[in-house]
DOVO-664850 format. One line per 2 residues: number of its first residue (from 1); their letters; for each residue y, x, z of N, C-alpha, C. Coordinates in pm, whole numbers. Each point is the difference from the previous one (the first is absolute). Example, Ala and Ser with C-alpha at 12.3 -4.5 7.8 and 13.67 -1.06 7.14 Angstrom:
<recs>
1	AS	-569 1319 780 119 -89 0 120 90 0; 105 -35 -72 119 82 6 109 -77 73
</recs>
This chain:
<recs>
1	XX	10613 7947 3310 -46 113 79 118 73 57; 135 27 -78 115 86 21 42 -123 132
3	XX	24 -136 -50 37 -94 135 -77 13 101; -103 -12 -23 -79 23 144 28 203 108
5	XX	35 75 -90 -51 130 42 147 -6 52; 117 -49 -58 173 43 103 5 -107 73
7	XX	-140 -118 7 27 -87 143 -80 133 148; -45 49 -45 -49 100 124 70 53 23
9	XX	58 62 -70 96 86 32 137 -48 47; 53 -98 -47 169 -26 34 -40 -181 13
11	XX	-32 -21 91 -73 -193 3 142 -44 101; 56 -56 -41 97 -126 69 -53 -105 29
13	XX	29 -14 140 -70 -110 104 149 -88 114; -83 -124 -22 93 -40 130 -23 71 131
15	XX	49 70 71 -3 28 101 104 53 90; -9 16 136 103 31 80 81 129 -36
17	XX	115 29 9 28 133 5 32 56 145; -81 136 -32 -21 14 146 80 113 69
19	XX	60 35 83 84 127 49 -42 37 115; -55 87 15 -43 91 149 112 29 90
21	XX	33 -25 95 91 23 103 -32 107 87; -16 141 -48 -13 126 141 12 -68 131
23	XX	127 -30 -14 53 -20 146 -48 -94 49; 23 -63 -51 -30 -175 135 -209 -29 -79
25	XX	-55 101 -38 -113 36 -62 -15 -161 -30; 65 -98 -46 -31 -144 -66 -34 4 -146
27	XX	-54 -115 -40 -25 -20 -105 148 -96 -75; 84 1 -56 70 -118 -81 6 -76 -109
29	XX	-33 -183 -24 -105 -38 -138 158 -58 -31; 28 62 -125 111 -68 -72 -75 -66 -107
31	XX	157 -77 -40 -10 -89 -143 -130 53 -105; -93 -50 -75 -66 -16 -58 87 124 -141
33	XX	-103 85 -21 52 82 -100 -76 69 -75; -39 15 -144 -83 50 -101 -15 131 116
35	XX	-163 88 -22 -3 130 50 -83 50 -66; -6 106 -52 -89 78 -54 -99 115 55
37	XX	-120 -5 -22 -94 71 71 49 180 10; 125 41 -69 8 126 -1 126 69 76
39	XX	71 -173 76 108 4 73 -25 34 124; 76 128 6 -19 46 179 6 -76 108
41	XX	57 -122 -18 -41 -53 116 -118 -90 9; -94 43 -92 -143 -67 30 -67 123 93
43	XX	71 85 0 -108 94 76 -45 2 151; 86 -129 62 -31 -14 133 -41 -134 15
45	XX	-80 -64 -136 -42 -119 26 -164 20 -7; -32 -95 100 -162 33 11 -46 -96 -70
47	XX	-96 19 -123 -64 -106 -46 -152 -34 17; -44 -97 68 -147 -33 40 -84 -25 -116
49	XX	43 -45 -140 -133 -18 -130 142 6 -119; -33 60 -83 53 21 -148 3 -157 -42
51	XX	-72 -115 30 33 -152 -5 33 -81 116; 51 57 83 119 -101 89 112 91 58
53	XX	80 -92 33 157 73 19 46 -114 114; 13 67 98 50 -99 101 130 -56 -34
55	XX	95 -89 6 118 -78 -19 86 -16 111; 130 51 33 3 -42 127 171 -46 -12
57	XX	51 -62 109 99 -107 17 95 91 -31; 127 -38 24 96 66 48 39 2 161
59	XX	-26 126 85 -87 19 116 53 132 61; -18 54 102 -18 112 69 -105 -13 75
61	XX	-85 112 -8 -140 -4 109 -13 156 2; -63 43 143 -38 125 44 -90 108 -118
63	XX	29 135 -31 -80 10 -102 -139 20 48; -44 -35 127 -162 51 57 -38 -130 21
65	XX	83 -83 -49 -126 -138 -12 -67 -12 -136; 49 42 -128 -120 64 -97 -123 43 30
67	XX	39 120 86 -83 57 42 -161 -63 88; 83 -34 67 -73 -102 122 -109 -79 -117
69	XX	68 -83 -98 -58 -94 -76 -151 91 -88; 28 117 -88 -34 108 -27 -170 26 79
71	XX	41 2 126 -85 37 110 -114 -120 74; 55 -85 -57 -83 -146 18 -82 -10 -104
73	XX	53 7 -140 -82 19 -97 -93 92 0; 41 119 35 -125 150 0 -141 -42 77
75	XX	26 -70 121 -57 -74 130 -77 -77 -52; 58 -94 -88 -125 -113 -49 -50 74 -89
77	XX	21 69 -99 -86 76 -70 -118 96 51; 27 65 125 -128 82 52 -102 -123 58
79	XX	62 -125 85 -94 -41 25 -105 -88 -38; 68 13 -170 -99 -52 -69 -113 113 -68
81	XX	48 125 10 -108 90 -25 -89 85 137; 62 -75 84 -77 10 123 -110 -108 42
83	XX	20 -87 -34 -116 -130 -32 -80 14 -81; 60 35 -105 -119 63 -131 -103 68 74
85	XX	84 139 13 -91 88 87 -117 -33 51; 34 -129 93 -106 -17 89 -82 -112 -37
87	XX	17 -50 -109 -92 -73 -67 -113 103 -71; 96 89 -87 -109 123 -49 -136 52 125
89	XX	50 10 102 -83 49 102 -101 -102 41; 62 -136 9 -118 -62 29 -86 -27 -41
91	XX	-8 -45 -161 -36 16 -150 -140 124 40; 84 104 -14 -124 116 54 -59 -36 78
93	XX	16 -14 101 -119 27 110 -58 -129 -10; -4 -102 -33 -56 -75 -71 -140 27 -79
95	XX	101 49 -127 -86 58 -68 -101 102 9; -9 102 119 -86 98 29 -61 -85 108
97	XX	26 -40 95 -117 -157 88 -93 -12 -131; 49 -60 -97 -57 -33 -90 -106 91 -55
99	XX	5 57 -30 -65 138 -58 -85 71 100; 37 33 117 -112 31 133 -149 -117 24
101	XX	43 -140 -30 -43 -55 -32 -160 -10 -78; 24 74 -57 -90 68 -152 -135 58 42
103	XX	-82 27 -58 -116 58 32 1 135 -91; -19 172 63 65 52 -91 -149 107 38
105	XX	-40 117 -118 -51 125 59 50 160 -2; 23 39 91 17 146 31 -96 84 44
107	XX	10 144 21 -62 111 43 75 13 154; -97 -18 75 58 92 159 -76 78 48
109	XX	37 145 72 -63 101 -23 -17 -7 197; -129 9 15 -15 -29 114 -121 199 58
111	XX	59 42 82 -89 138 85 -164 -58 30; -35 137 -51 -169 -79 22 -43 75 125
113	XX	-94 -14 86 -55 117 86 -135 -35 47; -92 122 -68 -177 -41 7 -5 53 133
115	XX	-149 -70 -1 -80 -27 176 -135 33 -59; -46 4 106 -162 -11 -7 -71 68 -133
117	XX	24 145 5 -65 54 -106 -144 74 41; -93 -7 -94 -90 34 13 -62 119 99
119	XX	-102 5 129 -2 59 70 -47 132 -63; -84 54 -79 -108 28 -80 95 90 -80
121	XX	75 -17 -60 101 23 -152 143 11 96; 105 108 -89 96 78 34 67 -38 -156
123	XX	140 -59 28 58 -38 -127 104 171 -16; -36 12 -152 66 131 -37 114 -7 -66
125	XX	61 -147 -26 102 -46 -107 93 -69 102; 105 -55 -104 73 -5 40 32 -195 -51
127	XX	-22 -82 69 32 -162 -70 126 -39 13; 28 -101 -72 158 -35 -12 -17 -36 126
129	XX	175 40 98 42 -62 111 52 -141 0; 54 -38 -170 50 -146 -11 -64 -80 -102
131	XX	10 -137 45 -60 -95 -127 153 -67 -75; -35 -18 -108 130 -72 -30 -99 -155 -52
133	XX	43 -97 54 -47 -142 -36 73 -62 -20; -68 -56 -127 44 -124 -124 13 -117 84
135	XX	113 -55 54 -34 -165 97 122 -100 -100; -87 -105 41 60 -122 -48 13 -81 131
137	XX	183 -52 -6 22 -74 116 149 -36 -38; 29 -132 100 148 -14 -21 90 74 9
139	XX	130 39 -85 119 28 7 45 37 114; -3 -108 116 66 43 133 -124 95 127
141	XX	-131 -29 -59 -99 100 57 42 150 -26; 5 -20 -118 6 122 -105 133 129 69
143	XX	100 -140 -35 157 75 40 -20 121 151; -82 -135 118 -9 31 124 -127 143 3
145	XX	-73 43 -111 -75 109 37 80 149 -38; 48 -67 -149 75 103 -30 144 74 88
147	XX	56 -92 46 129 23 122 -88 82 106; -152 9 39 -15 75 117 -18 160 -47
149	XX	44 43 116 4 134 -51 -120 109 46; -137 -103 57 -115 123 20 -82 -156 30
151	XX	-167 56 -46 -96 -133 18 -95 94 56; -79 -75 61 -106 3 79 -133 100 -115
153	XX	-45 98 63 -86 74 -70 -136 -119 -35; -41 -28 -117 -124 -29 -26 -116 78 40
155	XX	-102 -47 54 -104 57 65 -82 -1 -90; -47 146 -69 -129 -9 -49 -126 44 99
157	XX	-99 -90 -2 -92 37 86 -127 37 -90; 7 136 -23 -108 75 -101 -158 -106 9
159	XX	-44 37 98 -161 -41 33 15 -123 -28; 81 -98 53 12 -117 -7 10 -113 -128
161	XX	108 111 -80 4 -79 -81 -116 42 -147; -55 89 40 -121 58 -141 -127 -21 92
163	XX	17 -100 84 -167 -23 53 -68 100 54; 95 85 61 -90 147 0 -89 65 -86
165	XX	6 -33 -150 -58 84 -99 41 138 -14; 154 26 85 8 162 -38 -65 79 106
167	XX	-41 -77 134 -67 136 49 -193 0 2; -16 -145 -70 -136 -4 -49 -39 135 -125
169	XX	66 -23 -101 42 86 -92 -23 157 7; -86 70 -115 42 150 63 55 36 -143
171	XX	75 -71 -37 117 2 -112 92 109 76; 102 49 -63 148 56 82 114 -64 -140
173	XX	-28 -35 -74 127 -51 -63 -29 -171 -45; 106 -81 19 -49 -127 -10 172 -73 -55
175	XX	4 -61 -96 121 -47 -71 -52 -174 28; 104 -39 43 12 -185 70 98 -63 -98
177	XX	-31 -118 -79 149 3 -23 63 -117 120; 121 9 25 87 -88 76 5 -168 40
179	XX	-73 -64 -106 42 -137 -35 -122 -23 78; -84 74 60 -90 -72 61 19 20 161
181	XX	133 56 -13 32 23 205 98 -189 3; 46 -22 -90 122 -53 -6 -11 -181 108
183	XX	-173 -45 24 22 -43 59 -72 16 203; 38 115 -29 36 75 170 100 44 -7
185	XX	77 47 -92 138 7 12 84 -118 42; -8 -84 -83 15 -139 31 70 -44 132
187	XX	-104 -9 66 5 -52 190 65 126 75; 66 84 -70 55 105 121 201 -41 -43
189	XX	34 -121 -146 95 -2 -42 28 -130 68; 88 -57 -61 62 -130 37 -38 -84 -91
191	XX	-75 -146 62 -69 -106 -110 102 -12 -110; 110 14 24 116 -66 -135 -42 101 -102
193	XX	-60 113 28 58 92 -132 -156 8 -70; -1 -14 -122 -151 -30 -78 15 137 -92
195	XX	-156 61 76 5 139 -58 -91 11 -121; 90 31 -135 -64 -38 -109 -66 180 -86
197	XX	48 82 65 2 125 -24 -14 112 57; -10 113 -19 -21 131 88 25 125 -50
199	XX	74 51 20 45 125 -60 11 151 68; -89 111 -27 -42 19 -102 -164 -93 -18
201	XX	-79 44 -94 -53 -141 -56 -151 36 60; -19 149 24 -108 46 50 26 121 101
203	XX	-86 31 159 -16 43 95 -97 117 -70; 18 121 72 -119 143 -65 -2 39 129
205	XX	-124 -34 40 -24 125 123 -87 121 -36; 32 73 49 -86 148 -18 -66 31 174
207	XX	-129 -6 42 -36 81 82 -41 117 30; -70 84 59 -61 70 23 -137 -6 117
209	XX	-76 118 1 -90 -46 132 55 50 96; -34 -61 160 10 78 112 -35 50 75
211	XX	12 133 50 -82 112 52 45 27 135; -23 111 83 19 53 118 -25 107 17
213	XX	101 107 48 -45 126 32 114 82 97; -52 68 89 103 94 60 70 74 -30
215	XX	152 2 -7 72 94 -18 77 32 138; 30 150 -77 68 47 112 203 -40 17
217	XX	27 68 96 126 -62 40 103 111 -31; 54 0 -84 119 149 72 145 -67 20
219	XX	29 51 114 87 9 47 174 37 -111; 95 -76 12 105 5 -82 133 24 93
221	XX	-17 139 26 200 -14 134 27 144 -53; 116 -19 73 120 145 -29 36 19 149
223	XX	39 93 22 74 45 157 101 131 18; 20 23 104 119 89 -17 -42 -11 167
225	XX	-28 169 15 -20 17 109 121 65 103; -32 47 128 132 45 64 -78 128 -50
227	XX	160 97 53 -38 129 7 -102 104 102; -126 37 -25 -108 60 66 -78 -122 -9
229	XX	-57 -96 -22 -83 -122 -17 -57 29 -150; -182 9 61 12 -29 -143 -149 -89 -22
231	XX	-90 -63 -95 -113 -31 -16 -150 78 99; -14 -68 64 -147 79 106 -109 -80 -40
233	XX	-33 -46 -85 -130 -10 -109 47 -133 -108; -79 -19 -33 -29 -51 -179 77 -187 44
235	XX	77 -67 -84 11 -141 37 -94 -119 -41; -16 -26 84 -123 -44 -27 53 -215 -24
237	XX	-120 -69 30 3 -142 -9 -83 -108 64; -14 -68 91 -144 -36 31 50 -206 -30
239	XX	-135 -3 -70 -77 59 -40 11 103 -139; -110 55 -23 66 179 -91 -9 -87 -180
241	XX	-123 -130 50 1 -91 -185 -33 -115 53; 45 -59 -103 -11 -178 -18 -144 -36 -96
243	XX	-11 -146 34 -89 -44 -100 57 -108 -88; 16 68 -177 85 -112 -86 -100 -60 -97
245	XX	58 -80 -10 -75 -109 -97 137 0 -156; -113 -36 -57 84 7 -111 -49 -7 -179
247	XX	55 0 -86 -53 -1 -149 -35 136 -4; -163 28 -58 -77 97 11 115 103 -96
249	XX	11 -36 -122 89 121 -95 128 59 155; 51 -82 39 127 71 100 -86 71 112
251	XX	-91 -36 63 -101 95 86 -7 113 -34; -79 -6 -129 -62 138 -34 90 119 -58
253	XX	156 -31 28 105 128 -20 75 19 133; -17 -95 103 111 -13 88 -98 139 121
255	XX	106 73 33 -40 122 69 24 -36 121; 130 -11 59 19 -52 153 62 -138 -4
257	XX	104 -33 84 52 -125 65 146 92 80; 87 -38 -49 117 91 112 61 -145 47
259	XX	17 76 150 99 -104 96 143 -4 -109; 66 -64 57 172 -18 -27 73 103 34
261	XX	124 24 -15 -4 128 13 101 -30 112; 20 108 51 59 36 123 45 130 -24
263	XX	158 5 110 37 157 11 86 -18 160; -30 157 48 67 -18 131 47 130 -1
265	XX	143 -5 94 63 96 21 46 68 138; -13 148 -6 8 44 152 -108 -24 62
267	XX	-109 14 -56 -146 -30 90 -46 109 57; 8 -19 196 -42 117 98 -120 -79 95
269	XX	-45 -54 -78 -149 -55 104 -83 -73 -118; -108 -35 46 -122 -43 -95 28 -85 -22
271	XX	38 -67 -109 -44 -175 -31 -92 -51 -46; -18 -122 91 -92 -105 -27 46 -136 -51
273	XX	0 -69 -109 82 -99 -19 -154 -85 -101; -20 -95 -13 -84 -117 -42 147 -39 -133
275	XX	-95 32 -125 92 4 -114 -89 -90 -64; 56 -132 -76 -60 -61 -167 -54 143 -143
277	XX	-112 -96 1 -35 59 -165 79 1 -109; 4 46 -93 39 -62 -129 -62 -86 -53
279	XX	84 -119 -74 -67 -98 -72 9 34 -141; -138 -38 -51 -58 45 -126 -41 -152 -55
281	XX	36 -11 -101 -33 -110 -114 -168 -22 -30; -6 -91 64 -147 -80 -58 -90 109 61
283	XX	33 46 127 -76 46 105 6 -56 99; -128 7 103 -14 -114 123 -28 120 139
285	XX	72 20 48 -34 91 143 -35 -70 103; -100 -25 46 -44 -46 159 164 52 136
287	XX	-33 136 -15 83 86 63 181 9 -39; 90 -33 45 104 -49 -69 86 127 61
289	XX	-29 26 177 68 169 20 -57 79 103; 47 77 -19 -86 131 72 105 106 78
291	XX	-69 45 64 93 79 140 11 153 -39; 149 44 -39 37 108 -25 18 117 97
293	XX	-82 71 -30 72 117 127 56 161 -95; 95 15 84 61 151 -51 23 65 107
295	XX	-51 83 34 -71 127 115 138 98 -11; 100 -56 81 118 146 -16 -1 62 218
297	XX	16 104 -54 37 93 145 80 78 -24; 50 26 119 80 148 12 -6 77 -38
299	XX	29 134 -68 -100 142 -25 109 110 102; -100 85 45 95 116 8 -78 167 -70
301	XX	88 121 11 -62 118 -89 -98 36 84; -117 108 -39 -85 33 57 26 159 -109
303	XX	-57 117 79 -43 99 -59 -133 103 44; -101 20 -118 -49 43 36 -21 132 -97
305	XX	-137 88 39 18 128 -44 -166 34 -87; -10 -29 -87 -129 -1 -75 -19 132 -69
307	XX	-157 27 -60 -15 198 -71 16 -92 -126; -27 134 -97 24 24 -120 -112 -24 -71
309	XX	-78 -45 -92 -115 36 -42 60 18 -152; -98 76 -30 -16 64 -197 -87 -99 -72
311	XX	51 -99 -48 -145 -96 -127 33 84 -107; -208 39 -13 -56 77 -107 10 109 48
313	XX	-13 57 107 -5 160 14 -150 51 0; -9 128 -79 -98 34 -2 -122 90 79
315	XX	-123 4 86 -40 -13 141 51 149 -35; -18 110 -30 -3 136 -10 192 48 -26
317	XX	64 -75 -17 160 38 23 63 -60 126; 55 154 36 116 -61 133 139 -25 -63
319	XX	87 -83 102 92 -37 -3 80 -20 118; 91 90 21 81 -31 149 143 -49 -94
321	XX	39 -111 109 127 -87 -29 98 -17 102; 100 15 -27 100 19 63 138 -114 -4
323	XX	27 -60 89 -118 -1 136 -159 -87 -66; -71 1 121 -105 -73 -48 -13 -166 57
325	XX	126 0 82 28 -172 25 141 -63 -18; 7 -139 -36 81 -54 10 40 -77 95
327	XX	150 -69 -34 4 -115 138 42 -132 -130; -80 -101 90 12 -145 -123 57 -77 118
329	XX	135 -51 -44 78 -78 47 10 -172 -48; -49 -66 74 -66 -161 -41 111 -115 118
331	XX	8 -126 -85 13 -101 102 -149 -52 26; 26 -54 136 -140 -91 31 58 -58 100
333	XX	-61 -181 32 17 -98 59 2 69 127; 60 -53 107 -27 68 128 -138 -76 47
335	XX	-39 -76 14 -170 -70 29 -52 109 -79; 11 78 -41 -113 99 -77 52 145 2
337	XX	86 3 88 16 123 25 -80 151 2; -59 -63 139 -114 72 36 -125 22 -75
339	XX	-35 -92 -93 -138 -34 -97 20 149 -105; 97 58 -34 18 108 -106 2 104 50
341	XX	-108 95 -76 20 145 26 13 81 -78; -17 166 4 18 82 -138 -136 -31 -80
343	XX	-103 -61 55 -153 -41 -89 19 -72 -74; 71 -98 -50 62 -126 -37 52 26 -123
345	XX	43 155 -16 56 43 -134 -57 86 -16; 20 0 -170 -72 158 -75 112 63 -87
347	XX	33 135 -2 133 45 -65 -138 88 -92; 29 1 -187 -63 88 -41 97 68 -92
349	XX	-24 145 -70 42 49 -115 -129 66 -72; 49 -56 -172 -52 39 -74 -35 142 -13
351	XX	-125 34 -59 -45 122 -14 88 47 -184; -50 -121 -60 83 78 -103 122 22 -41
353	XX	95 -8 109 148 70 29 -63 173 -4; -66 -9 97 -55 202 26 19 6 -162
355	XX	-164 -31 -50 -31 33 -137 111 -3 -109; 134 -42 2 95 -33 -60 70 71 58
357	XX	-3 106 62 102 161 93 103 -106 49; 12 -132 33 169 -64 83 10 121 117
359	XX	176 -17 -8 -52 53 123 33 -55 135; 44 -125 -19 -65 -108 127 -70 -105 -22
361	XX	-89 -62 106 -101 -91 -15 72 -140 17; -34 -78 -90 82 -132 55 -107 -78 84
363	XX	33 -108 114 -82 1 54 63 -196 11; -148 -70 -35 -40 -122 28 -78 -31 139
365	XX	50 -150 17 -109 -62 122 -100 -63 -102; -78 24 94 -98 -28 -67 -116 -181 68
367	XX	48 -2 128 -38 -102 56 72 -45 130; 17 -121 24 97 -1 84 -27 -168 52
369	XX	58 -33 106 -43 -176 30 117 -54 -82; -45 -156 15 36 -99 -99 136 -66 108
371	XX	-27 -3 114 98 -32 41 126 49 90; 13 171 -101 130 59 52 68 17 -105
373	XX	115 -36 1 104 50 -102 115 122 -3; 70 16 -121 80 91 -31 3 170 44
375	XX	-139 7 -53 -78 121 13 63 115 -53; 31 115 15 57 116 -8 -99 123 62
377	XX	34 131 -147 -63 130 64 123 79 13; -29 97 115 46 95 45 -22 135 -12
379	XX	-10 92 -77 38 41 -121 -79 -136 -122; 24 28 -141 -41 -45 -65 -124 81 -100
381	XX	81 139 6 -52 150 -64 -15 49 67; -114 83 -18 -6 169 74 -48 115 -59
383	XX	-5 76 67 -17 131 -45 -160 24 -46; -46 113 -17 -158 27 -33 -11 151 -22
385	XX	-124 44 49 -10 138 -65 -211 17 14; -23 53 -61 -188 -22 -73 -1 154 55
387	XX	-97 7 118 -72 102 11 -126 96 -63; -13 59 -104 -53 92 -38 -113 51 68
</recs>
């Protein structure tokens, strides 16, 4: 063991002794001379395997033809792990040919979209949008469905495929299970793929009945008028209601129908614009839109000069008021200028201000038209004194 462990360490060999030349960067192979693995001048010898040792003449040669040699060897060595390589690869794909080959089953999840639902009945639920199906088919079918990245919606055709039992029916809930669509599913797929499954495993429809009744319409906008413009009657809709159809429970709470909404800005003339309804879920409108109008005009001030009256005065007490008229300062459309007079308004004050000693009367309108705005009195208070 001691012989073997100081041959590693200090091993005497026939071999060249070797001297590095800086200068003339040569290699020089002298006389044959014991060397030991711990002698500095092994440190510029390159050795290719711990069991061979090149031998060489007594010689001069370039020191980059080592090298060169070195570099031939490295060369055949990659391109034998470059052949490998490509044996490994062929090997594979081989082997997966092989395997596509195969008859295999998966789940592919294919978009469903129903047709033809019952004329009679209003579905209140909600059915799966996708099927996922169990198919059995080759490997390379298989590969080629899964690589696409969107399939063709399956057609369920309600009536069609339940014989029209659901709108014979005055059922509203009806549970199917699946495995009995599977061969009309079938013919909407590709013959290769054998549909052994259906997922989820059962269909729930929920109906309701369907009814009809008029509702009304209201109108849904915002605006922003110019300055002196303002509303010259009510906005209206024509037509003012629709006729909806629909699941009786949603009928019998639904109050109106509003258009879409709309907003306009800087509005100095009437609009008329033909606007869409709103769409409402598992409601059916004949009428889909209706013609909006918003009634704007000009306004300018008007003033006029109306009396005083006393509510609750009693027939046997006087009352002089001071003054005994006002002036009520109003906008109104100019088309209606002329239509307003002091008859048009009523200015009153309470009697039981007197009875309460104030000692001014506050004074309300008391009636006035609907279509003048930003109404103002002139006084607001006045005076009073009760004749005796």
């Amino acid at each position: 063991m001691e012989a073997a462990a100081s041959a590693r360490v200090d091993v005497y060999m026939r071999v060249p002794c070797v001297d590095v030349l800086e200068k003339s960067n040569k290699v020089q192979y002298a006389n044959y001379t014991p060397l030991s693995w711990n002698d500095k001048r092994m440190k510029g010898l390159t050795i290719i395997s711990p069991f061979f040792i090149f031998e060489c003449v007594n010689s001069t040669q370039p020191y980059s033809s080592a090298w060169r040699i070195l570099r031939i060897l490295r060369m055949k060595n990659n391109r034998k792990l470059a052949i490998y390589l490509v044996c490994v690869c062929i090997a594979t794909i081989f082997w997966f040919l092989n395997a596509l080959n195969k008859q295999y089953s998966v789940d592919l999840t294919f978009p469903v979209k129903y047709t033809n639902w019952p004329t009679n009945k209003i579905l209140i639920n909600n059915p799966p949008d996708h099927f996922a199906l169990r198919v059995n088919s080759f490997g390379f079918t298989l590969l080629r469905y899964k690589l696409s990245l969107a399939f063709s919606p399956l057609i369920f055709n309600v009536n069609e495929f339940t014989a029209g039992k659901l709108e014979l029916s005055a059922r509203s809930e009806y549970a199917m299970p699946t495995r009995q669509f599977i061969g009309h599913l079938s013919e909407q797929v590709s013959n290769e793929l054998n549909i052994t499954d259906i997922h989820p495993d059962t269909l729930i429809f929920l109906f309701d009945k369907v009814t009809s009744r008029q509702v009304r319409v209201r109108p849904n906008v915002s605006f922003e008028l110019k300055q002196q413009h303002f509303l010259n009657d009510m906005i209206t809709t024509i037509p003012d209601s629709v006729l909806v159809s629909g699941p009786k429970s949603i009928l019998d709470t639904l109050s109106f129908i509003s258009t879409s909404y709309q907003h306009y800005k800087d509005v100095d003339h009437t609009i008329r614009q033909n606007i869409p309804l709103k769409e409402y879920k598992n409601l059916i409108m004949k009428t889909r839109r209706v013609l909006l109008e918003i009634p704007v005009e000009e306004y300018t001030e008007k003033l006029v000069t109306v009396p005083v009256t006393i509510k609750g005065l009693p027939p046997e007490t006087r009352i002089n008021l001071f003054p005994d008229k006002v002036n009520i300062s109003f906008m109104i459309a100019l088309s209606r200028f002329k239509e307003v007079d002091p008859g048009d308004f009523q200015v009153t004050a309470d009697y039981e201000d007197i009875k309460n000693k104030l000692e001014l009367l506050r004074l309300k309108i008391g009636t006035q038209p609907s279509y003048v705005h930003s109404v103002s009195l002139t006084p607001e208070q006045i005076e009073y004194l009760i004749e005796k």
